[in-house]
N, C-alpha and C positions, 0 to 999 in steps of 0.2 A: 504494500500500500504506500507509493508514494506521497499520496494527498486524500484527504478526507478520511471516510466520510461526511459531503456535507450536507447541511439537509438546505433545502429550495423550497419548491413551493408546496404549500400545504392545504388541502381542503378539505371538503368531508368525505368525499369519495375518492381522494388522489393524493399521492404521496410522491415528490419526486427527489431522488437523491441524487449528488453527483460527487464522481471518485476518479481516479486516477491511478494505476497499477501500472507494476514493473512486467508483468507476462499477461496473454489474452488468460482473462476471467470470464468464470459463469457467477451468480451469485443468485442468493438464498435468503432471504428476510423474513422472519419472523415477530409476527404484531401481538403484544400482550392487549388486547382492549376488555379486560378483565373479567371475560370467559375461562368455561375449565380448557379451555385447547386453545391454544394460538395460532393466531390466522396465520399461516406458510404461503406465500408467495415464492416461486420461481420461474421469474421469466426467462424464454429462450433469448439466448442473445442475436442481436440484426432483428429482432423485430420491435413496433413502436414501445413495449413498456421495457425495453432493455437494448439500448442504442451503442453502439460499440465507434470509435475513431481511435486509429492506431495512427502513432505518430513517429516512428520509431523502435528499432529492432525492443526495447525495453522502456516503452512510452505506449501508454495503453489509455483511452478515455470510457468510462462507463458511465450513463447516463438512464437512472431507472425511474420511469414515468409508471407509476405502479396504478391501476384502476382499481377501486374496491367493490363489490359488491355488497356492503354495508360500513353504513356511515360512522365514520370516528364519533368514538364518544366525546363529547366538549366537556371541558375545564379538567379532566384529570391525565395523571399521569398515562404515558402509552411507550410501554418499552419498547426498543425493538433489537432483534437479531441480527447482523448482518453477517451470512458466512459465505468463503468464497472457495471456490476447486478452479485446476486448470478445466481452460474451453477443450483441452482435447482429449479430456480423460472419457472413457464411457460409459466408466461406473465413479462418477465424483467423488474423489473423498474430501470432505467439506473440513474448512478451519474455520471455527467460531471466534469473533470479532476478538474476545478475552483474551485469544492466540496472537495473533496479530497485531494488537492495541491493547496494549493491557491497560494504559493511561488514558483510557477514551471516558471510561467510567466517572461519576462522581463518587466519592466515599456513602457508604452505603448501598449504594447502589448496583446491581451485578450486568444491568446493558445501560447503554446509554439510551435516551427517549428525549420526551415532547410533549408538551402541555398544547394539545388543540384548542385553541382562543381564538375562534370567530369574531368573535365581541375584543375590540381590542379596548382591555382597561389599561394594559402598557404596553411601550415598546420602545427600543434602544435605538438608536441612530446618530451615523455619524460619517465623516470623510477625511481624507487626505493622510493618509500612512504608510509615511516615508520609511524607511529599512532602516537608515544609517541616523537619524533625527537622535538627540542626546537625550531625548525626553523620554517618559517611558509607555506603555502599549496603552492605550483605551480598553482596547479590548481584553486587558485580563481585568480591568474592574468589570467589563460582563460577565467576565466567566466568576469572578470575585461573588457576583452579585445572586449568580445561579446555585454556586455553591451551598450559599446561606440559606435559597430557598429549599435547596434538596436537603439539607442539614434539620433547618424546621420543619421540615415537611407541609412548607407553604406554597402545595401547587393546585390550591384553588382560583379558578382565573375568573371569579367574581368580581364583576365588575366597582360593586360598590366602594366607594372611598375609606380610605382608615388613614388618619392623617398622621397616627402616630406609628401604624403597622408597617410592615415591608411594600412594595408593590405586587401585584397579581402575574404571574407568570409571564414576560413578557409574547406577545402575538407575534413579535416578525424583529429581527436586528435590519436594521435599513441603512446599505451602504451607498451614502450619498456622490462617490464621486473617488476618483484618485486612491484606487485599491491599490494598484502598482503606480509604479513613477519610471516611466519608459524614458522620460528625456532627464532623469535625475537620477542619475547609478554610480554610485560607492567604487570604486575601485577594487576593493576586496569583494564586494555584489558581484561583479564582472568575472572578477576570476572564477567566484564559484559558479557563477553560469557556463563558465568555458567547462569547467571540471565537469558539471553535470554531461552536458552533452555532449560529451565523449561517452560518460558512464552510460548513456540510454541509449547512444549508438542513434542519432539523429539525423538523417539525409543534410548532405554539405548541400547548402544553397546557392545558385547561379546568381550572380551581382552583376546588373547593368547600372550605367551611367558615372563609375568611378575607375575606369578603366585605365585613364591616365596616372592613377597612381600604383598602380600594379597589382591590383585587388579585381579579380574575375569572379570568385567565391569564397563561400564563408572560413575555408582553410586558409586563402592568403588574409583574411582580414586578419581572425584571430594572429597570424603568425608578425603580422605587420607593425614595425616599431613604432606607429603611430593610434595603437588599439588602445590603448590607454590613457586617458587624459588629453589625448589630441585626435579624437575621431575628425572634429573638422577639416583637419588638412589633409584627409583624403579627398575633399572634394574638387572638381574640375578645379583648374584657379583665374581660370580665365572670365573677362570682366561680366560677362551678360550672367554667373553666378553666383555675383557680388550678394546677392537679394537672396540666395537661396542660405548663405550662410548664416545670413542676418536673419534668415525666419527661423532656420533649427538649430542653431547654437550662440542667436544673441541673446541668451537669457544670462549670459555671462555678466552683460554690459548692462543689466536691470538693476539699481541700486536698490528698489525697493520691494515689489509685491512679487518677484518671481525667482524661481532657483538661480542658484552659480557653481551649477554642476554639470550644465547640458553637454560636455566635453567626450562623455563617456554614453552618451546615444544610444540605449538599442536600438539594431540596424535588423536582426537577419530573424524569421521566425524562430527556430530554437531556438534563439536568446528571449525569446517573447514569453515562451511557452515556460521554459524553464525557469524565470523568476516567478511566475505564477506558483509553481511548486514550491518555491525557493520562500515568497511569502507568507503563504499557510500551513505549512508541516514540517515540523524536523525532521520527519526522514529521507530526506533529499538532500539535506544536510551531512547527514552520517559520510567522514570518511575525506570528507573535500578536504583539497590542500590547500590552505585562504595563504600560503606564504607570496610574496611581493613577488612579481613577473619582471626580470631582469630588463637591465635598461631606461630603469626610475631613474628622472633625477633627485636634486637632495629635495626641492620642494613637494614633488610626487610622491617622494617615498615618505615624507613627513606626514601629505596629508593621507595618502595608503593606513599609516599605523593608527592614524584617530580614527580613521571613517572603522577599521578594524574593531576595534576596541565598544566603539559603538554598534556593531553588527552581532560581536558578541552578547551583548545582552535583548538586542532580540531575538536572536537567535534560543536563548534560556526560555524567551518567554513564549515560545510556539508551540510547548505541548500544550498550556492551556488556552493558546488564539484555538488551533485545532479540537480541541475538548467542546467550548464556545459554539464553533461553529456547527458541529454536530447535532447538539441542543436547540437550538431557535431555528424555524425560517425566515432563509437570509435573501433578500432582495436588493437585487444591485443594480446599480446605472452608472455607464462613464463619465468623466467628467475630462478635463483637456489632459493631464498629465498621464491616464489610460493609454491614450495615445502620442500628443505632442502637446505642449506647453504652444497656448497658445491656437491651439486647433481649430481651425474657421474661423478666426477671430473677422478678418474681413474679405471683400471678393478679391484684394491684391492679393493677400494673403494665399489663399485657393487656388489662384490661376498661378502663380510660384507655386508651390508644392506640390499642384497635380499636374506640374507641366514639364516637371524632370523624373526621368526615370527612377531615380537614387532615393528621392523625397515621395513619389508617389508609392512604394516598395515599402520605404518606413511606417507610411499611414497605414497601407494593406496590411501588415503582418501584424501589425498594434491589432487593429480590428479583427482582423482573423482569429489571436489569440481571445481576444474580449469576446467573440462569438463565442470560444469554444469552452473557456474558463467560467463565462460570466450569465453573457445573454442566454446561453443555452437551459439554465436553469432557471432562467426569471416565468420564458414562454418556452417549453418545448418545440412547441408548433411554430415558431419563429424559421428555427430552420426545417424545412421540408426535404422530402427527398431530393430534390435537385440542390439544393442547398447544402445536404450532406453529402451528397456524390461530389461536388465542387470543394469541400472542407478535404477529404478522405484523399480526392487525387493531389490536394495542394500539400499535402504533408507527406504524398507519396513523391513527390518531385518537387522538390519547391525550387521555383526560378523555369521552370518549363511553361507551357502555356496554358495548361488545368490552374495554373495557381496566379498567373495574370487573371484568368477570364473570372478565376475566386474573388480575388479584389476588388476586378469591376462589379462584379454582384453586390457583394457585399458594399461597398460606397454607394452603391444607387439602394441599398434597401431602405425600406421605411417602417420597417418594422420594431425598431428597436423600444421604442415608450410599450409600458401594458397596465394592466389591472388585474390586483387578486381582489379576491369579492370575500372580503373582510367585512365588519361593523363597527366602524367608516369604514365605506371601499377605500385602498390604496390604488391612488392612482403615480403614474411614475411616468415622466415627461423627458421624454429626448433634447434637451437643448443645444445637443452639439453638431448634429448633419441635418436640420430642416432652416438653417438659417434664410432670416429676410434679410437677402443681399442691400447695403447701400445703393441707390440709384442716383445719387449726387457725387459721390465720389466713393473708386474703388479702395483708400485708402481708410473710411471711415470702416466703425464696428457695425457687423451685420448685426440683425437681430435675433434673439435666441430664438426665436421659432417664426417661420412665416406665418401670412394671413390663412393656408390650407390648415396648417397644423392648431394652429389656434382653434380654427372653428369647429375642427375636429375634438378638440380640449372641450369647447363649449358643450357640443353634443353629450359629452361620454358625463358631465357633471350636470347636464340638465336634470332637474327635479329629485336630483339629491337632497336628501336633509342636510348630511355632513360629510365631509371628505377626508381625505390624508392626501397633502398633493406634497408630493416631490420634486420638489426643483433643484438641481445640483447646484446655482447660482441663485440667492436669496432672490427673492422678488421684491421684495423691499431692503434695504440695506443701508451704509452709513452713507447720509447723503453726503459728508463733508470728501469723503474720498470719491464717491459717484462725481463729484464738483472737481475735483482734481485729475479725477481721469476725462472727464471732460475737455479740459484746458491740455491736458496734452495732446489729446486728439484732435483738438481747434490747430494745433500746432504743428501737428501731421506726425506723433508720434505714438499711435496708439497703442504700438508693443511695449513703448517702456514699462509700462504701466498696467499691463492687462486691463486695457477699457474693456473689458465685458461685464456689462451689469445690464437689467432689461431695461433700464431709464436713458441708455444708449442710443438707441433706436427708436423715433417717434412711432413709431407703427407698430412696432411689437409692443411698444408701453401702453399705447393705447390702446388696442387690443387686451390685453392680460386686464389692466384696468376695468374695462369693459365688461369682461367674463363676471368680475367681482359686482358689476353693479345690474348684473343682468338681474330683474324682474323672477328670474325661477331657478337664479342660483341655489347652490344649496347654502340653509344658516349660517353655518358653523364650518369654516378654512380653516384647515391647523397645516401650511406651508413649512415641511422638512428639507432642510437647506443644509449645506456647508461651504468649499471651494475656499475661503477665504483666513483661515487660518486662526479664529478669534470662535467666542460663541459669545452669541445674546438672542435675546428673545425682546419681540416688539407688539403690542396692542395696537392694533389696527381698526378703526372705525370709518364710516365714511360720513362723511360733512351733507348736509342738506336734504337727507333722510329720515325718517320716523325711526326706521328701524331697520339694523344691519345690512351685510353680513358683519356676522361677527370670525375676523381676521386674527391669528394669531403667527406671528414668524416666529421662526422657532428653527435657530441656527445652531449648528452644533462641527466644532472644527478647530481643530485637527485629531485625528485618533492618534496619532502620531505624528508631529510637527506641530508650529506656534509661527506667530506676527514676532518680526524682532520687537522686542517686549517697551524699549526707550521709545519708539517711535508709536507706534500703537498708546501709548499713554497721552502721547501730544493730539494726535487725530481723536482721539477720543473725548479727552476734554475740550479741545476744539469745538468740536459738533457740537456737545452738549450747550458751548456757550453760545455758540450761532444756530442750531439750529433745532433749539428746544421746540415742544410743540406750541408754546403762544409765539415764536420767533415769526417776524412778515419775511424772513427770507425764505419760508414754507411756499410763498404764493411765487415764488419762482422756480419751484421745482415742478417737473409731471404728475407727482404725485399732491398736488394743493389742493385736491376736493378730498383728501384725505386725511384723518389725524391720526398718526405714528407715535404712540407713544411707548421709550424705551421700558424695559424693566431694569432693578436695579438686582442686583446681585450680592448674598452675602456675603458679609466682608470689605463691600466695595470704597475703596476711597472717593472721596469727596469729587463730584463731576464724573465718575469713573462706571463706565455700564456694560463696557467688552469685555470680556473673561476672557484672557488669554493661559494656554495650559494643553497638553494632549488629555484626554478624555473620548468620554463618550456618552453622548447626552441621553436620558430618561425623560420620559414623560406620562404619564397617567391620564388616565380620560374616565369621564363619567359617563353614564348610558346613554349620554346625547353626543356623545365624541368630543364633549366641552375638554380640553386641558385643566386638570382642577393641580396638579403640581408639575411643575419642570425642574430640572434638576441637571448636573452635569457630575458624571463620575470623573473625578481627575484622576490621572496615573500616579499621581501621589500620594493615594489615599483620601482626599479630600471629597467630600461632595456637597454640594453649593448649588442653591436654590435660589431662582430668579421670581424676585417676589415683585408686586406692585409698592411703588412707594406707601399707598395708606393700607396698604395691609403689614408694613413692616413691622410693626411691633410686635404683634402674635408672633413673630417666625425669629425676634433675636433671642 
């Protein structure tokens, strides 16, 4: 078992898990829904409830879309079994999950399981976790938080509020964005990507468009004195690729909102695939050489030993990210560093990077893996049979023409946003390939979703009571930096700064706006965000109505990673001072029919309302999907509740 098991999506009749093995597997699950016999599932494998991609002599995908014939019991425990035999035995001899994962389990406990919660009275969410980031994981205060429930034997997922109790089992972990960091890799990351794929025995990839520097395929890269900390200067050098450098590797020259790492690039599919391993499971781990790849100089090799030293203690913490993950259904959507920093920001942008072979190769394999690590578990039926015959031959040859014409599919799909049919539905919103291109200039920010896509949003929320919307990029946010990113974009620099915010673009603003004042919206918006490296939470109402929606943001960021902390203090009191909710500089923003008021946060100093910290945010809901506590677990132990100013005094 290289990776997993992890559990996806869940409903009453459908259970989907996805795993990753070293040899073709069959597998065998077994459901305690506390009968005297447990339900046995074995599906054959290559058919739809047991989907097989081989990616490599010892790179195996197993993806189990299990049907039930009677519906999970809700709000209680439901163990389950997961055992696996070789596909080519013909009398299986099965290994029980205990054999193979002994650490899967919680204490007490003899399989790992799942509290079915329909009803969602909680759930975790969060984004951007970096590998090599000095902070520590979010996600083992999930796994922290599951333990205590399985310890108390608190897995009633009863909705009703207990303000002094634990929360109700959480429904769903929601990963908002930047699972991996494809244009952000550690040095020591790299090397153990190389190490892996060789161990899995990974088909060498064909490389176009970098030919002038002596790199054909993924062997000359790896082999090439410039694989480390200087990917950039394999690229062409000549002038008309000036713009191609500046799109994938100027995040060097970003002082403020973006990495200064982009040097070390994944380029080639198995590098893609392989940190995917690399991020959810220590046994992928087991055995790599992380020592330094000859040919460092003194500043490479400096920064090699810290990025190390910080790898190592993520590295500790992934038997319980994997434990975590097993436990909750886990819903996920890209965000820019899934793929590139920066991704579709505007239609320059696009027409440079789909317009070189080198850079269009970098997007395809980012997404290809996101298909196969991510999207394939959100919707099954996302990829279809033509979509798997396209995945299957692109990792049986990659750099051939099955795995171009993969690419082009996959870039034109539109299927990546979905819904589980929870209580609030989750809905979950593509904001990085439906952009509404600028039509004033190609240099401005597109917008996060075009007019198709929105009105498509509208539909899917019409005559809702209440929602769960995901937006990888807040929809409301600090307007004082929305104001800053602005002014660089007036200036014609909208990379320095990551201008993507939805207040970007006049027409997706007012659009999204819209949705919210539409007549059969539903009540009650609880908008799950991250991308941006801070958490807060904002009250939302709209101006010159009787009555709602009632709006809640509710940002939660970095699971691993943080704002440089000096700075983030200045812009935050900043805002608070310009652009508090009676401030008239409100009536210059898109959002002026609107009143944004922040919460404050315990502990917080004076002016101060961003929580900066890796974490990973909690939130509770009552039977109306109202948020009645928010909360952020810090990786430090801490956990800290965003309360409204006049309710602070109950909460000190």
């Amino acid at each position: 078992m290289l990776a997993g098991p992890m559990l996806r999506r869940v409903e009453s009749k459908r259970i989907v898990l996805w795993l990753a093995t070293s040899r073709p597997l069959r597998a065998r699950i077994e459901l305690d829904l506390g009968d005297e016999r447990p339900l046995r599932l074995e599906p054959e494998p290559g058919t739809p409830a047991c989907r097989v991609l081989t990616a490599g002599t010892h790179l195996h995908y197993l993806l189990l879309d299990l049907a039930l014939d009677t519906e999970l019991p809700a709000g209680r425990w439901i163990g389950y079994r997961l055992a696996l035999a070789p596909r080519d035995e013909t009398e299986p001899q099965w290994r029980a999950d205990r054999d193979w994962a002994p650490d899967l389990c919680y204490p007490g406990r003899e399989t790992p399981g799942f509290v079915f919660a329909p009803q969602v009275a909680s759930l975790l969410h969060g984004s951007c976790r970096k590998p090599h980031h000095h902070d520590g994981d979010g996600l083992l205060r999930a796994d922290a938080l599951l333990a205590e429930l399985v310890a108390r034997n608190a897995l009633d997922a009863d909705p009703a509020p207990e303000p002094d109790g634990l929360p109700a089992w959480p429904s769903v972990l929601v990963m908002t964005g930047d699972q991996i960091y494809a244009d952000d890799v550690a040095g020591p990351m790299l090397r153990a990507i190389h190490g892996l794929i060789a161990r899995l025995g990974l088909p060498v990839e064909r490389l176009e468009g970098i030919d002038e520097a002596g790199v054909s395929d993924a062997d000359d890269l790896h082999r090439h004195p410039d694989c480390y900390y200087r990917r950039d200067q394999l690229l062409p050098r000549h002038k008309r690729n000036y713009a191609l450098i500046e799109v994938f590797f100027g995040g060097v020259e970003k002082p403020v909102f973006t990495s200064a790492s982009a040097h070390n690039h994944l380029i080639t599919l198995a590098e893609v695939l392989a940190m995917y391993l690399l991020v959810w499971s220590p046994e992928a781990w087991r055995g790599l050489d992380l020592a330094p790849p000859s040919g460092l100089g003194a500043e490479d090799a400096a920064l090699y030993a810290r990025e190390r030293r910080a790898l190592e203690a993520f590295v500790a913490d992934l038997p319980a990210v994997r434990r975590v993950l097993a436990h909750i259904p886990v819903a996920m959507i890209f965000d820019d560093h899934d793929v590139t920093d920066d991704w579709n920001l505007s239609r320059e942008w696009e027409e440079i990077a789909y317009g070189h072979p080198f850079s269009r190769r970098i997007i395809g394999n980012a997404l290809l893996a996101y298909a196969i690590n991510q999207a394939w578990g959100n919707r099954p039926e996302t990829l279809d049979e033509q979509a798997l015959d396209l995945l299957q031959r692109s990792l049986a040859a990659p750099g051939d023409a099955p795995h171009e014409e993969c690419i082009e599919h996959l870039l034109h799909s539109e299927g990546w946003h979905y819904t589980w049919p929870t209580t609030p539905p989750l809905v979950v919103i593509d904001t990085r390939t439906q952009r509404w291109r600028s039509e004033r200039t190609a240099r401005r920010p597109s917008g996060l979703m075009d007019w198709e896509s929105l009105t498509d949003l509208q539909h899917t929320l019409r005559g809702l009571p209440a929602v769960l919307l995901v937006s990888p990029a807040p929809i409301f946010g600090v307007k004082l930096i929305e104001t800053i990113q602005r002014m660089f974009t007036w200036f014609g620099h909208p990379l320095m700064v990551d201008a993507e915010n939805w207040m970007a673009h006049p027409g997706s603003a007012q659009a999204i706006l819209n949705i919210f004042r539409h007549r059969k919206t539903p009540q009650h918006f609880v908008v799950l965000s991250g991308d941006v490296h801070y958490s807060f939470v904002y009250d939302v109402e709209l101006r010159g109505r009787v009555r709602g929606p009632d709006i809640w943001q509710i940002c939660s960021s970095g699971v691993r990673n943080e704002f440089p902390p000096r700075l983030l203090a200045v812009l935050d009191r900043l805002n608070r001072w310009l652009y508090s909710p009676r401030s008239p500089l409100n009536w210059f923003t898109r959002r002026r029919h609107m009143r944004v008021t922040p919460r404050r946060y315990e502990g917080a100093a004076q002016g101060r309302r961003l929580l900066n910290g890796s974490g990973i945010g909690l939130v509770e809901l009552d039977a109306e999907g109202v948020p009645w506590r928010i909360r952020e677990l810090l990786a430090d132990g801490r956990t800290i509740a965003f309360v409204r100013d006049e309710d602070a005094s109950r909460w000190d």
